[in-house]
C-alpha positions in Angstrom: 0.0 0.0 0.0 1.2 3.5 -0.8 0.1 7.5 0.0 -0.5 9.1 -3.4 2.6 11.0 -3.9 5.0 9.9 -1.1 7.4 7.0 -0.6 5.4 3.4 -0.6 4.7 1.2 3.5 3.7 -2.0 4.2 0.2 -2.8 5.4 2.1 -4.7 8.4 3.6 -1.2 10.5 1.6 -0.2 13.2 1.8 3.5 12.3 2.9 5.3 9.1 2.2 9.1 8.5 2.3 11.0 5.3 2.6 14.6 4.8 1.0 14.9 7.5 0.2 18.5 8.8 -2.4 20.0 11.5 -3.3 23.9 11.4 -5.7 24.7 14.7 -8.5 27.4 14.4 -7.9 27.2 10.3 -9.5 30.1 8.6 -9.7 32.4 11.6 -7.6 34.7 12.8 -5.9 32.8 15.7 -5.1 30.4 13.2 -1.3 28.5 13.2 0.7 25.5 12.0 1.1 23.0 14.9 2.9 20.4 12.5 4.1 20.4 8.8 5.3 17.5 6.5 5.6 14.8 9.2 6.5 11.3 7.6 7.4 9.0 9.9 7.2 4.9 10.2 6.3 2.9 13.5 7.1 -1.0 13.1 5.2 -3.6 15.2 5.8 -3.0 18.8 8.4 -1.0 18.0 9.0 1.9 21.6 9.2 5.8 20.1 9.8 8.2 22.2 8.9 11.5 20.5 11.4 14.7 21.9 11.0 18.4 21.0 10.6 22.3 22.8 7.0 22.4 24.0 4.5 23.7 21.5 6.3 21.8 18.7 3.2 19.6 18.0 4.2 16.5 19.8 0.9 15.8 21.4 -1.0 17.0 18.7 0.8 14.1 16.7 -0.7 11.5 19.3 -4.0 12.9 19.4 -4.2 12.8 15.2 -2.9 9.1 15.6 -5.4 8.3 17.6 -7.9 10.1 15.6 -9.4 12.4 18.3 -8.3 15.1 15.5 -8.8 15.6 12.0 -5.1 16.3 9.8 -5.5 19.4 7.8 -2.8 17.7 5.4 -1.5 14.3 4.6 -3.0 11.0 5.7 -2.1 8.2 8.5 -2.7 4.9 8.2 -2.3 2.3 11.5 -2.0 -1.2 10.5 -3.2 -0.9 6.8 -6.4 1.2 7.7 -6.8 4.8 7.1 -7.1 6.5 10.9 -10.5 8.4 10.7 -11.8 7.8 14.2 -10.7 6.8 17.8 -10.3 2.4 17.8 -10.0 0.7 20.7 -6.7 -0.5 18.5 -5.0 2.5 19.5 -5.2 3.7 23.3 -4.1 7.1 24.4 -2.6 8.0 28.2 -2.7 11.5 29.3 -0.8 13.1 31.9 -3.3 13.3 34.0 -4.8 10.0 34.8 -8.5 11.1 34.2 -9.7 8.7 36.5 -13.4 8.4 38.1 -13.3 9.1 41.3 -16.7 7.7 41.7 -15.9 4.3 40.3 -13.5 1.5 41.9 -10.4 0.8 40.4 -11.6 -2.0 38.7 -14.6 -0.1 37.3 -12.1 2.8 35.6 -10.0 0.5 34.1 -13.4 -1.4 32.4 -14.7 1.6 31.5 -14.1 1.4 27.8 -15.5 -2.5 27.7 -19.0 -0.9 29.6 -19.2 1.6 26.8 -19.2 -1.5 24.4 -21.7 -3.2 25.9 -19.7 -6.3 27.5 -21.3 -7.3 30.9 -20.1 -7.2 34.2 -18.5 -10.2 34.7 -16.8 -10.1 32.0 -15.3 -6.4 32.1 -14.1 -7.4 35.9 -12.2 -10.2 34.6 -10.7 -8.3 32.1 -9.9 -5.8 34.6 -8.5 -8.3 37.0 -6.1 -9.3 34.2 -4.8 -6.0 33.5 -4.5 -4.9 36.5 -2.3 -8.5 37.5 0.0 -6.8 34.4 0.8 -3.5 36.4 1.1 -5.5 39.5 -2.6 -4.0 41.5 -5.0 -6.7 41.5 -5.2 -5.7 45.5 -6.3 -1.9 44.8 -8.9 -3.4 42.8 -11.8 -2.4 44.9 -10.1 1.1 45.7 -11.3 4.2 44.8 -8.7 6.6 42.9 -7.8 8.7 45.9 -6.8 5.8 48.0 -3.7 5.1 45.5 -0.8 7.0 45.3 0.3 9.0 41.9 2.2 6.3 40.3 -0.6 3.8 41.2 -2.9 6.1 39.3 -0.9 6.3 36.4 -0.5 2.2 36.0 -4.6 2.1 36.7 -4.3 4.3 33.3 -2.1 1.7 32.0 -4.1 -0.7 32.9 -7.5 1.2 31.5 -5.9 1.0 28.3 -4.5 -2.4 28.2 -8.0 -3.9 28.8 -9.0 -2.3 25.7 -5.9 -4.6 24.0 -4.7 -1.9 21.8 -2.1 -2.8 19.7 -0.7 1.3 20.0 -0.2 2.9 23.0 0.1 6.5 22.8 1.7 8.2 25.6 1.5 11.7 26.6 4.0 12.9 29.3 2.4 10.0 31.5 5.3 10.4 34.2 5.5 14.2 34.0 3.6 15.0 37.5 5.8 12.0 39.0 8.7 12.7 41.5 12.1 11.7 40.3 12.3 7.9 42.4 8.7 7.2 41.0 9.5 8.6 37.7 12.6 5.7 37.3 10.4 2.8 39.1 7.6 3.9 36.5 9.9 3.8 33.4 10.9 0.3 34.3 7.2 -0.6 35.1 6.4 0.4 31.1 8.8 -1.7 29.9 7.4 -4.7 31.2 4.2 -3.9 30.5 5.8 -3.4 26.6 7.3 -6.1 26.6 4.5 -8.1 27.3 2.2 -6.4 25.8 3.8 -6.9 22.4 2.5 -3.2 21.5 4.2 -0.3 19.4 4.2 2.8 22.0 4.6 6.4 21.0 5.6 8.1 23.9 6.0 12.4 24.9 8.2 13.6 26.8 10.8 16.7 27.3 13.0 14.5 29.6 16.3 13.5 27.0 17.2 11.2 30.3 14.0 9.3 29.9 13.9 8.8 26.0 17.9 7.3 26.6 15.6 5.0 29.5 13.4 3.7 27.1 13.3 4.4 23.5 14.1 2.2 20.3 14.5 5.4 18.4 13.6 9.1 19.2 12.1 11.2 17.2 13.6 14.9 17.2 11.0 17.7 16.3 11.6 21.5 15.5 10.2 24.1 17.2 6.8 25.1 16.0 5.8 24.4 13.3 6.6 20.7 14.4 8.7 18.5 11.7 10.8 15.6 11.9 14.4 17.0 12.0 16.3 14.1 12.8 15.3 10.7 14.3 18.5 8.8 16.3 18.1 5.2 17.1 18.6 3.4 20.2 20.6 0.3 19.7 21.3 -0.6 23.4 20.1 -3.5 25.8 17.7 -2.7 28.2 17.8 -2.0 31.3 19.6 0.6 30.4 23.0 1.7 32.4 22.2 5.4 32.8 25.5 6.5 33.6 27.1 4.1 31.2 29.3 6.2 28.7 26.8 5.1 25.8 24.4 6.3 27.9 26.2 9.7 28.8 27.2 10.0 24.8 23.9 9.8 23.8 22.3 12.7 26.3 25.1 14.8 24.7 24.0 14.0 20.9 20.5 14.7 22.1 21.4 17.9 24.2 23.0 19.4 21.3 20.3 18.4 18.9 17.8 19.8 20.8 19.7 23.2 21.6 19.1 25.4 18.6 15.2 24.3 18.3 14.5 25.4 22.3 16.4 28.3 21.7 14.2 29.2 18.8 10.9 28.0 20.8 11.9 30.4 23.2 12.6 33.2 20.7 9.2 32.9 19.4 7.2 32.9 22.9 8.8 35.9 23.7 7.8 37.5 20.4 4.5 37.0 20.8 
């Protein structure tokens, strides 16, 4: 299968964009370019960890994946399909965990299953089941505010996994996370990867956390968002953070980065 006038992809990846381009407010006079020309190609449970200044269009990129937004230019295709509409295929964590805090923990992370109809006994076992992936069957009668941050964030987890998505999109989940629960939650997702057998997109600004986890990051410019450069990962996991692979790469990263912050910065201050 091909795009019309760009390079040809296999049916097989779990995420190939095209051209792809999103204006917000189009045709008004707030109007502006969040992304431009973004072609980029996500194998079967492949981890991509998406790095750029902040308004650069990273998050936008997950929620057009995930087809909560419309592109204003190019296409993306997830598996073979054209993405027109949310799938239960591809499952998208916020930052913030969104959780009900009427509902048990068992009853968030079936949430999605009740919207399909499935009943009750069913959408508890599945949430028993993911929740026995992140490691909280016990909390599974607990309400939201009886867990801790980082227990929040794998109930998340867990809400999507029960949807068995075969892309998990990932927006700055750790980002409200000190730095101890931060690492323990890194090492959490790649379990969870690994056994989940999914491709992940994952946002972040932290260069130390796409050296944790990534298979190949994805450098954006500063606004509007394009792929400058994508450097791959080739490095066992877990990852030695102060190996001098490790340190090498945070300098590669650092100095890719620089000039595209700088000019993020430049431009807020314009404004």
């Amino acid at each position: 299968m091909a795009s019309r006038s760009t390079k040809p992809f296999s049916s097989r990846d779990a995420v190939v964009c095209r051209g792809v381009g999103k204006t917000w407010s189009a045709g008004t006079d707030r109007a502006h370019v969040a992304l431009r020309d973004v072609d980029l190609d996500v194998a079967p449970g492949e981890f991509i960890v998406l790095l750029g200044p902040s308004g650069c269009g990273k998050s936008t990129l997950l929620y057009l994946i995930a087809g909560l937004e419309d592109t204003s230019d190019g296409e993306i295709w997830a598996f073979g399909d054209r993405v027109a509409t949310p799938s239960p295929d591809r499952s998208l964590i916020f930052q913030e965990t969104s959780l009900f805090p009427w509902l048990t923990v068992w009853q968030n992370v079936s949430f999605g299953l009740s919207i399909r109809g499935e009943p009750a006994a069913a959408r508890k076992e599945a949430a028993r089941q993911a929740l026995q992936r992140v490691g909280l069957v016990e909390a599974m009668d607990k309400r939201p505010d009886e867990l801790s941050g980082g227990m929040r964030q794998r109930v998340a987890v867990a809400r999507a996994l029960a949807m068995r998505p075969k892309v998990l999109l990932m927006d700055e989940p750790f980002a409200a996370l000190d730095v101890q629960t931060r690492a323990k939650m890194q090492d959490f997702l790649l379990d969870v990867w690994r056994d989940s057998e999914a491709s992940v997109l994952f946002v972040t600004h932290h260069i130390d956390e796409a050296v944790a986890l990534a298979d190949r990051v994805v450098i954006f410019t500063a606004r509007p968002g394009r792929i400058k450069t994508i450097v791959p990962i080739d490095m066992p996991r877990p990852r030695d953070p102060f190996s001098a692979q490790s340190e090498a790469l945070r300098k590669e990263l650092t100095e890719l980065m620089r000039a595209e912050v700088d000019r993020a910065f430049a431009e807020q201050e314009a404004v």
